[in-house]
N, C-alpha and C positions, 0 to 999 in steps of 0.2 A: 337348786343345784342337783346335777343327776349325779347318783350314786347305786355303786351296787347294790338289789335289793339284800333288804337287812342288815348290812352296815352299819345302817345307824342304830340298828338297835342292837348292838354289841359293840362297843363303842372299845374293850379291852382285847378284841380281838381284830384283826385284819382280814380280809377279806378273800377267797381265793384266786379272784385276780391276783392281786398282789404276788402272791406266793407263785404264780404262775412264770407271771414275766421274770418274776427276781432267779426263778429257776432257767429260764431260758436265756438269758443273759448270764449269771453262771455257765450255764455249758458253752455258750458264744463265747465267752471270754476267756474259757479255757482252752479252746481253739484258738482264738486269736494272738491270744501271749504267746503261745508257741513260738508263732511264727513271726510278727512284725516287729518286736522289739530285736530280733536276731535278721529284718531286713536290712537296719543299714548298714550293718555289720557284713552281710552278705551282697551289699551293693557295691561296698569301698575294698573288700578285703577280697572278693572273689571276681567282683567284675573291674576292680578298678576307677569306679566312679568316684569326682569329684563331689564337694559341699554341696555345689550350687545346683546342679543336676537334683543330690538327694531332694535337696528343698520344693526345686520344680516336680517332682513327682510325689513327694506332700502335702503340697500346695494344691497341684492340680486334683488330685483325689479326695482333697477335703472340700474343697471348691465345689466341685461338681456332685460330690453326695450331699453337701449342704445346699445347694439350690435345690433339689428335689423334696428336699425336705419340708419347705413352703408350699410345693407343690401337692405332694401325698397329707402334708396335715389339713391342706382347704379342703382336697380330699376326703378324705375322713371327716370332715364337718360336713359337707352337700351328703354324701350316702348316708349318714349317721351308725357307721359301723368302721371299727379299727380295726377288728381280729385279722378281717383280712389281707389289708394292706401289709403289716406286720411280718404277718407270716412268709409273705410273696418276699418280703426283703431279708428276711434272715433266710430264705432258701434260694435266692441268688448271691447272698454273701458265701455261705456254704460250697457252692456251686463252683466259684468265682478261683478257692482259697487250693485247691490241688494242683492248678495249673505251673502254681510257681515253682513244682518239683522239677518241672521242665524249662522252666525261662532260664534265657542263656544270653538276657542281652535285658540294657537298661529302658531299652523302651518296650519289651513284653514285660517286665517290670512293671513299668505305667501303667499297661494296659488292664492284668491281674489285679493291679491296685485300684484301678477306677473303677473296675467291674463291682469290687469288694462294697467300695463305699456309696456306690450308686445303688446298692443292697440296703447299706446303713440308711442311705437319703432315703428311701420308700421306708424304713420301718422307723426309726427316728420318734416323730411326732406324732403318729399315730401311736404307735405303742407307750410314749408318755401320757398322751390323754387318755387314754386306758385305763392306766395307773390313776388319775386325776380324779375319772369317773366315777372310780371305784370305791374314793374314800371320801371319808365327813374332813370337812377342814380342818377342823381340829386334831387329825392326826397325819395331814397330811408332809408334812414334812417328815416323819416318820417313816411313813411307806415309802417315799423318796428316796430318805435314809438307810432304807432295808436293801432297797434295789442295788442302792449304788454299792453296798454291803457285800451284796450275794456277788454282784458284778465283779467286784475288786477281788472276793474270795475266789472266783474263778479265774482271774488274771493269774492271781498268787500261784492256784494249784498249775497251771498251763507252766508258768514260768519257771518251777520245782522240775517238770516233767522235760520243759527244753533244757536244763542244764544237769537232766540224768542222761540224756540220749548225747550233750554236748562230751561228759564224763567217761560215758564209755567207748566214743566214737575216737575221741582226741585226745582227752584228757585238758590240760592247763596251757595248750599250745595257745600264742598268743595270737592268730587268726584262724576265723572263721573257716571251717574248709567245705567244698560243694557238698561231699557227699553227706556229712551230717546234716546240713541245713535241708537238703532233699529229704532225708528220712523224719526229721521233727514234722516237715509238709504234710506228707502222707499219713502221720500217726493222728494231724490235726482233724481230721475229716471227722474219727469217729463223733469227736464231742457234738462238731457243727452238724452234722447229721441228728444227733438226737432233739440238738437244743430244737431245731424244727419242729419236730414231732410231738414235743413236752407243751409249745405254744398251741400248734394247731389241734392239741386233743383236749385240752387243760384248759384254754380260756374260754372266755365268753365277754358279745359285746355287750356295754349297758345301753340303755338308750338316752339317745340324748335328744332334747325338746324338738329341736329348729332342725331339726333331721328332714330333707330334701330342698332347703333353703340353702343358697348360696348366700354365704355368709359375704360381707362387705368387708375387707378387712385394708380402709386406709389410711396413711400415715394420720391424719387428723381424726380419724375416727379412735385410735389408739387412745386407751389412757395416757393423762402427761405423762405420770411415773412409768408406765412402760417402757415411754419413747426415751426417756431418762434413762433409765434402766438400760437399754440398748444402744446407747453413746458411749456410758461408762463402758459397756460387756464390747465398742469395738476398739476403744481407746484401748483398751486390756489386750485385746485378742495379735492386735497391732506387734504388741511384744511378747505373745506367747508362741515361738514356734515352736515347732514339732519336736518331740520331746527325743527323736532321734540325735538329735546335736547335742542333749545332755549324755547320750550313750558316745556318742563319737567323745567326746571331751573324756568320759573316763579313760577308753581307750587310748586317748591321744596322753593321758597321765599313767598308764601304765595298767590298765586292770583286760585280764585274758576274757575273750567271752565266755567262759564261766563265769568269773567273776563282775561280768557286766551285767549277769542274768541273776548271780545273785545280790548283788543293787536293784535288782526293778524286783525281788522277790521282797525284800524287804520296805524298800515303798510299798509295793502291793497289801502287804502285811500292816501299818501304819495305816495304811486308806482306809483297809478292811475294818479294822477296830475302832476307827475316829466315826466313819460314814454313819452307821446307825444313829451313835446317841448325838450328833452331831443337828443330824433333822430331828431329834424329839426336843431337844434343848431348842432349834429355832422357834418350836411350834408352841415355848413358853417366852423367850425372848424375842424372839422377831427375827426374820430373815436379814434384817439388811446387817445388822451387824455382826455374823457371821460370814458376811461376804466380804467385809471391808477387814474383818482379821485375815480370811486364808488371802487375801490377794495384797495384803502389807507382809504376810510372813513371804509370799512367793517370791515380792520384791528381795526381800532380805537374803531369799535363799539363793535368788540368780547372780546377786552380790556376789555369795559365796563363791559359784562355781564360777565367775571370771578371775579370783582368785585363788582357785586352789589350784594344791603345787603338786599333790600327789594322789593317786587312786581312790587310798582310804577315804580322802576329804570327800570327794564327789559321793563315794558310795553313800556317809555321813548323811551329807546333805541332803540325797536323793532320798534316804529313806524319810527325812523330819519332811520330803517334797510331799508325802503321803499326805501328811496332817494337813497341807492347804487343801489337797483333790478331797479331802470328806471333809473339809467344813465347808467348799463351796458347789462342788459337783450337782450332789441331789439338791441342797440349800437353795439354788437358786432354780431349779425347775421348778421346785414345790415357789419360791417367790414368782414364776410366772404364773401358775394357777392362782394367784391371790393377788392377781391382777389383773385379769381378764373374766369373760361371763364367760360360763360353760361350752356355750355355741360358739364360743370362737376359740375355743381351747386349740385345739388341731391348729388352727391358722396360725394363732398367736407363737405355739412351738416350732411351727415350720418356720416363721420370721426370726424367732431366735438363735435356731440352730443357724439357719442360713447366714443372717448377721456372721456370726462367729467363724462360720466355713467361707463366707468371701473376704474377710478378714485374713483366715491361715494362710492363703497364697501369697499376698504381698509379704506377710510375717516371715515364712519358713524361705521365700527368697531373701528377703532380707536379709537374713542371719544365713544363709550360704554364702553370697553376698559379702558381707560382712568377713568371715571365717576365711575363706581362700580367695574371692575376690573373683574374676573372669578372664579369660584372657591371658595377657600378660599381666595386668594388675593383681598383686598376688592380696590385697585383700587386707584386714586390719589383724587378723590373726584369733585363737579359739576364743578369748577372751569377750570379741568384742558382739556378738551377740547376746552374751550374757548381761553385758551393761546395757544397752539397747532395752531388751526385755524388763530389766529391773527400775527404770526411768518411766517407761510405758505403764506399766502396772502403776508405782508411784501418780502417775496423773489420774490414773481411771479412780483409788482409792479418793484423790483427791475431788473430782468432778460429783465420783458415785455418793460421797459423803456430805457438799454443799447442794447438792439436787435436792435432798431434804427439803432443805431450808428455803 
């Protein structure tokens, strides 16, 4: 197994990879919270767009970063270096993220939005194998744990800072208005510009054996558990759409975009604190049953929000939403590394994210779909992606759980 040198022989401490990524994902995420939890909000409320539109332009931008993703991590297995694939991708996400100060129509929308995650699609997989590289197995749920940690604590602080600019700009008005959502844009640059600079100065690649072999990576050549593993993650993914229709659903219960941003502050917050000890508890217990609680408690939760009647409840629920995102987020990246050989680290993440991102588009239309319908068919109404979702999860827990056996 390649790891960072000396790692292993400090086994109480972490490595500065680690510290590296976990920082550049902080500052990425604190950019990002700004701005996309306050997109559909600015898609329905300022452009007038319907569900199903949102969904297609959620769909298509997880789609198409997550195919890259398979791409950039075979990548990084044949060169035997990440740092730089990485980097290239979080400095096209950056790049990608000022333009929407100016969009003024739902397909320059799309367009910002694909740019964004065809940024994420090149850094994705290589920068988890990175991460991978860098530690003894024995901690590696851990360092997963931290990532996702640092990550969510940057979500948090982004999402504090979009609802000081929503406070001063509007106050508790109950839609979204252009010019605030323009100025959180522009104030997003600064982080996404650093988190850049924090990777490209800060890390370094490990080496990895099979470095100028192209790696073979076919469905049969796969671990079973893998391939296991990736039925249940598409059965799942099938009912997880984009978590904008939990934000539209508050809204649609009565909560102002301030108050929808402080709902995702408080998930953020719940993520943040669960994520760490989350992966150091797998790395004594075992991944898989970490997986099958946060995605039984998601089912429960999505119950919930088909049911609730008022604001408060969604907010509720959205923050306990936190505790599933850290106990299966890092949880199951560090269970992909403990299922694949080094040399195919890259590859293996690229198939997993990809899995989950051709997955999101049917999902996030479905639940548009579902929600207002097309056409004249007006659709089953907010409830009914919620049920959808919490039936879907329900199977995966069940599939992921007899695949043991």
């Amino acid at each position: 197994m390649s790891i960072e040198p000396g790692a292993a022989s400090r086994p109480k401490g972490l490595p500065r990879n680690v510290w590296v990524v976990t920082a550049t994902s902080f500052l990425t995420d604190i950019s990002s919270e700004m701005i996309f939890h306050l997109l559909p909000l600015f898609l329905a409320n300022v452009l007038s767009v319907r569900t199903v539109v949102i969904g297609l332009i959620e769909g298509l931008a997880e789609t198409t970063g997550s195919l890259l993703k398979l791409v950039s991590g075979w990548l990084s297995d044949r060169m035997g270096r990440r740092k730089e694939l990485a980097v290239a991708g979080y400095g096209l996400s950056a790049l990608a993220k000022p333009v929407l100060a100016i969009a003024g129509s739902w397909p320059a929308v799309l367009l910002v939005r694909w740019a964004e995650r065809v940024g994420k699609g090149i850094r994705t997989a290589p920068r988890d194998a990175l991460v991978a590289d860098s530690i003894a197995e024995s901690q590696r749920g851990l360092a997963f744990g931290l990532h996702r940690a640092g990550d969510t604590a940057g979500a948090l602080l982004g999402t504090l800072a979009a609802m000081l600019v929503i406070w001063l700009t509007q106050g508790s008005a109950l839609t979204l208005a252009r010019e605030t959502f323009r100025i959180v844009v522009l104030l997003s640059i600064i982080p996404a510009a650093l988190a850049v600079l924090v990777l490209a100065l800060g890390a370094h690649d490990v080496p990895v054996a099979s470095a100028g072999e192209a790696p073979r990576l076919t469905w049969r050549g796969l671990d079973r558990r893998f391939r296991l593993f990736l039925l249940a993650v598409v059965i799942f993914t099938l009912g997880n759409s984009a978590d904008a229709f939990v934000l539209l659903r508050a809204q649609e219960r009565g909560l102002s975009p301030l108050g929808v941003m402080g709902m995702v502050a408080s998930m953020n917050l719940v993520y943040a604190v669960v994520a760490g000890p989350a992966g150091a508890l797998s790395d004594r217990i075992g991944r898989r049953r970490l997986i099958i609680f946060g995605w039984g408690l998601y089912a429960l939760i999505y119950l919930g929000f088909a049911v609730a009647q008022v604001g408060w409840q969604v907010w509720m629920l959205f923050a306990i939403y936190g505790a599933y995102y850290g106990a299966t987020e890092g949880v199951a990246r560090a269970f992909v590394a403990d299922l694949v050989p080094a040399e195919q680290r890259g590859s293996a993440y690229g198939l997993y994210h990809t899995v989950m991102g051709l997955s999101a588009l049917p999902a996030s239309l479905l639940a548009g779909l579902a929600w207002q319908g097309i056409g004249a068919w007006q659709g089953f109404g907010p409830a009914a992606p919620f049920i959808l979702g919490a039936g879907l999860a329900a199977m995966a827990v069940t599939v992921f759980a007899l695949a043991r056996r």
